[in-house]
C-alpha positions as a printed Julia matrix, in Angstrom:
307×3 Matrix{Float64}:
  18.0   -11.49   10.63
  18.28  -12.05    7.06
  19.58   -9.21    5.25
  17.65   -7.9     2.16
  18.14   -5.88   -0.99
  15.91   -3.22   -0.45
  15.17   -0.94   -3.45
  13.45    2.38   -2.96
  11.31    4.0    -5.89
   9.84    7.15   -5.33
   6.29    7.2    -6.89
   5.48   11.43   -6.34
   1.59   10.27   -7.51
  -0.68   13.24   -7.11
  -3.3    13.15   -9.93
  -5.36   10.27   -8.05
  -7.97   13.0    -5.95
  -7.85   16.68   -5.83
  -6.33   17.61   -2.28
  -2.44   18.38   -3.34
   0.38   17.62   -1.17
   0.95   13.85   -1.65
   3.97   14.28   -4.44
   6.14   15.81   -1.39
   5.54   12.05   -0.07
   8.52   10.56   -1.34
  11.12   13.14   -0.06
   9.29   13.28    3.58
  10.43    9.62    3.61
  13.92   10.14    2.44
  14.04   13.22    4.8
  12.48   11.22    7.88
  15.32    8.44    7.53
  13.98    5.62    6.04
  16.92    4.65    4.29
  19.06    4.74    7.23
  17.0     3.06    9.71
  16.96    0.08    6.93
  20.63   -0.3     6.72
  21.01    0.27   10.57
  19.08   -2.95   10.29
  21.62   -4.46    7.99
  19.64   -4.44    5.07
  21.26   -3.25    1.41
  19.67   -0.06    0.48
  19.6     1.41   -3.23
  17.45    4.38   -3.8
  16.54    4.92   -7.72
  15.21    7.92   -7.13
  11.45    9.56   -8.51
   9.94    7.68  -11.77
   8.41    9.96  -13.84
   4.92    9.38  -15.47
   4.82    8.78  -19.35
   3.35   10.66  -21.92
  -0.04    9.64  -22.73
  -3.03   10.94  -25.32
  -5.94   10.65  -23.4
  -8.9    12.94  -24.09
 -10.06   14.38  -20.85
 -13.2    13.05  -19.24
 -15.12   15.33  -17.13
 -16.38   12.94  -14.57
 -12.92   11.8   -13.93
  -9.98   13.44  -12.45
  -6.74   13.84  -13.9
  -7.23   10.4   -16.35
  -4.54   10.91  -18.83
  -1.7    11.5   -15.64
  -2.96    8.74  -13.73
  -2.9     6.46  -16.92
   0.55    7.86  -17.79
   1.48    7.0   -14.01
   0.4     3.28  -14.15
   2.53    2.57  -17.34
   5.89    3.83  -15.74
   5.35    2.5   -12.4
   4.5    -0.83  -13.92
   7.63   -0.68  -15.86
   9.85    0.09  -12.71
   7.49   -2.29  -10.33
   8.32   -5.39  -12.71
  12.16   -4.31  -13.31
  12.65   -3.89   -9.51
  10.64   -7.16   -8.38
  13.45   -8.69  -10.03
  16.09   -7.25   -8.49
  15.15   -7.04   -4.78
  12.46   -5.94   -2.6
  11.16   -2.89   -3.93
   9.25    0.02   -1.72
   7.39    2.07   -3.65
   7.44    6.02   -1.87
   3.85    7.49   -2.33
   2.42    9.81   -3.15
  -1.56    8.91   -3.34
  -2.92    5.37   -3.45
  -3.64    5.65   -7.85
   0.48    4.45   -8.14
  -0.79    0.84   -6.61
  -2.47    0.31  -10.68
   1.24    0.92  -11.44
   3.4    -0.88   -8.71
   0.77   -4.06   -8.25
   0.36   -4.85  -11.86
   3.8    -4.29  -12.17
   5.16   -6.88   -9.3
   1.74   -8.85  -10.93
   3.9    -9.5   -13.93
   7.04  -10.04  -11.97
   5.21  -13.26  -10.05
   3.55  -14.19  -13.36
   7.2   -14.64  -14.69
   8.47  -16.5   -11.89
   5.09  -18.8   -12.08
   3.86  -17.84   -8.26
   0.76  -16.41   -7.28
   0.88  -12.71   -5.98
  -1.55  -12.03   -2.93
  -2.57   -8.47   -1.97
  -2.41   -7.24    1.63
  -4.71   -4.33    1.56
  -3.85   -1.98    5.1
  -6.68    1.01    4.38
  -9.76    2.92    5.65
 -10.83    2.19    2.1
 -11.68   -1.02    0.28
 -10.34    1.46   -3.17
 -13.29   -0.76   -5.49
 -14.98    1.41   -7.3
 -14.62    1.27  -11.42
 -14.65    4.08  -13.2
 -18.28    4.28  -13.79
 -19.22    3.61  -10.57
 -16.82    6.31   -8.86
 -19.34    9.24   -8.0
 -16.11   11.51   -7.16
 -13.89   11.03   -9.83
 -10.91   10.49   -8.05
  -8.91    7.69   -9.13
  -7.15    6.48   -6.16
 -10.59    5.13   -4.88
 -10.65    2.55   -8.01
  -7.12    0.88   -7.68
  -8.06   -2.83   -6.38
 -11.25   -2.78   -8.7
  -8.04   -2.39  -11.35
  -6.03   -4.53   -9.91
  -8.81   -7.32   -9.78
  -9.9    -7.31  -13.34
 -13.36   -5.76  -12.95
 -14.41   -4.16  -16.3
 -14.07   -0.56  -17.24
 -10.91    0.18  -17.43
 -10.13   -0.16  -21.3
  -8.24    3.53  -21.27
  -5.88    1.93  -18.99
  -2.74   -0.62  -19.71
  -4.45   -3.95  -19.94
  -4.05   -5.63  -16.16
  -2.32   -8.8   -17.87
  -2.18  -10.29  -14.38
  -5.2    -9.42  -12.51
  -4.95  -10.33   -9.24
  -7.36  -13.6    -8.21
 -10.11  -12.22   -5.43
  -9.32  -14.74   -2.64
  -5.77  -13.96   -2.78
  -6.61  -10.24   -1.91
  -7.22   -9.16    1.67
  -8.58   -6.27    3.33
  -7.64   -4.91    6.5
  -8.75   -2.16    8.61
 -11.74   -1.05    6.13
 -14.47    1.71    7.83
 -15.21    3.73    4.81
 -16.61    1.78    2.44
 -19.3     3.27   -0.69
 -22.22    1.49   -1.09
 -21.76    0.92   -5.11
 -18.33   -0.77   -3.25
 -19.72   -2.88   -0.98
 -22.26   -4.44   -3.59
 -19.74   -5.38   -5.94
 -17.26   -6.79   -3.0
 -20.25   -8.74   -1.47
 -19.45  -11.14   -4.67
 -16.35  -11.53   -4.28
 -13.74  -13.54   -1.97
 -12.07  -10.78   -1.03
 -11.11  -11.34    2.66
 -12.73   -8.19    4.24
 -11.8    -7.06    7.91
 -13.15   -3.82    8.98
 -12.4    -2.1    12.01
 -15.93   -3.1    13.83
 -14.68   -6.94   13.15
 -10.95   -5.68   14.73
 -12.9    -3.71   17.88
 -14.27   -7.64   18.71
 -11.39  -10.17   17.95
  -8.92   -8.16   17.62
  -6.27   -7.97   14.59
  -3.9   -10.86   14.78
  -6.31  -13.64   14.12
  -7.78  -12.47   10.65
  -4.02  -11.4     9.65
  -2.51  -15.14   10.28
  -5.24  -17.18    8.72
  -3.95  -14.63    5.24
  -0.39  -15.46    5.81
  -0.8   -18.96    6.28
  -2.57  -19.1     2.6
  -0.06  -16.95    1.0
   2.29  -19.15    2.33
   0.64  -22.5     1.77
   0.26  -21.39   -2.14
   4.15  -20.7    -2.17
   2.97  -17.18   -2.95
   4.67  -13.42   -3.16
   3.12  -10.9    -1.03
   2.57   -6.98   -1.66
   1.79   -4.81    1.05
   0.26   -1.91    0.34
   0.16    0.38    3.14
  -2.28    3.39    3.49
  -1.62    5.92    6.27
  -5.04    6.54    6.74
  -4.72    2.45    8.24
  -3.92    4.13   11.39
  -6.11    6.71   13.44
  -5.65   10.4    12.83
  -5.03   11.05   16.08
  -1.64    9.58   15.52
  -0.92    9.79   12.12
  -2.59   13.1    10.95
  -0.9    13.53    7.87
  -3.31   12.37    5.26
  -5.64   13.94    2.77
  -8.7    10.89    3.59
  -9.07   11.41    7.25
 -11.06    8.9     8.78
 -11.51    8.63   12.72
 -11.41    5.06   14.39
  -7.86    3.6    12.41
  -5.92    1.27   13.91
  -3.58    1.92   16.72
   0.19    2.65   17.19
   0.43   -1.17   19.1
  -1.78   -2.95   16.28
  -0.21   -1.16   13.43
   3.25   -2.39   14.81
   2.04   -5.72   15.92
   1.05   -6.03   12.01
   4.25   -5.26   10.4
   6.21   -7.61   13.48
   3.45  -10.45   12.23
   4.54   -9.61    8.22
   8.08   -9.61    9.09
   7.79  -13.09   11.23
   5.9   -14.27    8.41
   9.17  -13.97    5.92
   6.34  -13.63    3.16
   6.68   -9.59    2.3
   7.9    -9.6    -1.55
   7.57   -5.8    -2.39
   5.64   -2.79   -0.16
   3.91    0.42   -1.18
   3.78    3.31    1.49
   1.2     5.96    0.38
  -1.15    9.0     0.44
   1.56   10.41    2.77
   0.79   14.39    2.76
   3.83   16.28    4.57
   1.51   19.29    3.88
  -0.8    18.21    6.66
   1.75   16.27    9.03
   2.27   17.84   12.5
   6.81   18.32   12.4
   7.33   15.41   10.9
   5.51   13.15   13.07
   3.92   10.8    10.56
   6.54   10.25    7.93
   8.31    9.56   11.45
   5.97    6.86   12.28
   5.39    5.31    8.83
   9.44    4.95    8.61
   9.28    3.2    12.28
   6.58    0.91   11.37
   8.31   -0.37    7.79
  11.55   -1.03   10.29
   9.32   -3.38   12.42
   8.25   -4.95    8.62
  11.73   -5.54    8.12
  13.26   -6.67   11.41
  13.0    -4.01   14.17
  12.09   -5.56   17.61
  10.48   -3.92   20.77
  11.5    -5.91   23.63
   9.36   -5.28   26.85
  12.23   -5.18   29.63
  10.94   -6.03   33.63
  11.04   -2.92   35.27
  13.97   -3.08   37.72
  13.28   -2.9    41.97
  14.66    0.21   43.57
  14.76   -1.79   46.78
């Protein structure tokens, strides 16, 4: 196994809906091990601690949730994202999924530099398109792709210098999707793979045929990695619940397929609430499941006659 330069940024994002808890995200990770089990796997592990958001003057808007903090959020993590892209592999400790307008675009201007295309591998309940006119909640962390992407609306947020070409995005493990968001994604080339599509053919197939284009293009790959991806039932600590995610063995058989691929440039691991986790057990899982992204094996051993 190759060893890597792994760089861990805490990203303690909370301004992105209105259910607290997610800023406690980044120490549940450091707490659960996550450093540790990456060095166990010989990997070179620097953690540069919580970014801060910057200072930003923003009138408030009453249709939209905490604008100025989110905004404030995207500069500095877009500072660090591009900085750290350079440097190693950054993982970017979440908080809610708003830091991804922060960490993308940032890592977006790191491949722009290096003149490769950056592809988007999307693991979430929620496709995360809606602009900020279309968003009937307010909450920002439901418009971070639509961001990401280009779409139009966002002109109190840094430009997106980069945006982020639609057919090098990918979807994966969607089943709560707004209608305003599946309008606007039914013109794109977005590669879309809900869970109804993962129930018939299962999860590997759809997950290859991305790789192999990120890695025909010569392209650098973000993962950004919702826990509400997997089912409640065994990751409960999440402010989006949404019944019918994937399961431990798919969720694991993804990262082992990312890892295999060699393709994995940076990683964001978010809307991690410890305030809702059951002792631990999903920062638990979410630090097992980015070992397996960066090396860890299961091996199935015969079981052994007693005769």
């Amino acid at each position: 196994m190759e060893s890597r330069d792994i760089i861990l940024i805490g990203a303690p994002v909370d301004s992105g809906k209105r259910r607290r808890g997610c800023l406690m995200g980044p120490d549940a990770y450091r707490v659960a091990g996550l450093a540790e089990a990456l060095t166990g796997l010989g990997h070179r592990v620097t953690d540069l601690g919580n970014v801060v958001p910057d200072a930003v003057e923003i009138a408030p808007d009453a249709r939209l949730w905490a604008l100025g903090e989110t905004v404030g959020w995207t500069s500095s993590l877009a500072r660090a994202g591009e900085q750290a892209a350079g440097q190693g592999m950054p993982i970017f400790l979440g908080g809610d999924h708003a830091l991804s307008m922060g960490t993308v675009s940032g890592v977006a201007a790191h491949a722009a530099r290096e003149g490769k295309p950056l592809f988007l591998l999307w693991l979430d309940a929620h496709s995360d398109y809606h602009t900020l006119a279309s968003t009937e909640s307010g909450n920002l962390h439901g418009t971070s792709v639509a961001y990401l992407a280009g779409r139009e609306g966002f002109t109190m947020f840094p430009p997106m210098a980069n945006p982020i070409p639609s057919k090098n995005i990918c979807m994966i493990g969607l089943r709560s999707v707004d209608p305003a968001e599946r309008e606007a994604l039914e013109e794109t080339d977005i590669h879309l793979v809900d869970m109804r599509a993962i129930d018939e053919n299962g999860i590997r197939a759809p997950l290859a045929e991305f790789l192999a284009r990120v890695d025909a293009a010569g392209g650098l790959l973000h993962v950004s990695f919702d826990v509400d991806f997997l089912d409640p039932s065994i990751a409960p600590a999440v402010g989006t619940t949404s019944p019918g995610g994937t399961t431990f063995r798919e969720a694991h058989l993804v990262m082992e397929m990312l890892y295999d691929s060699g393709l994995v440039t940076s990683l964001d691991l978010v809307e991690l609430n410890p305030f809702l986790d059951e002792r631990g057990k999903t920062a638990g899982l979410m630090v097992d499941l980015t070992a397996s992204l960066l090396g860890r094996r299961i091996f199935d051993r015969p079981t052994r006659s007693l005769a």
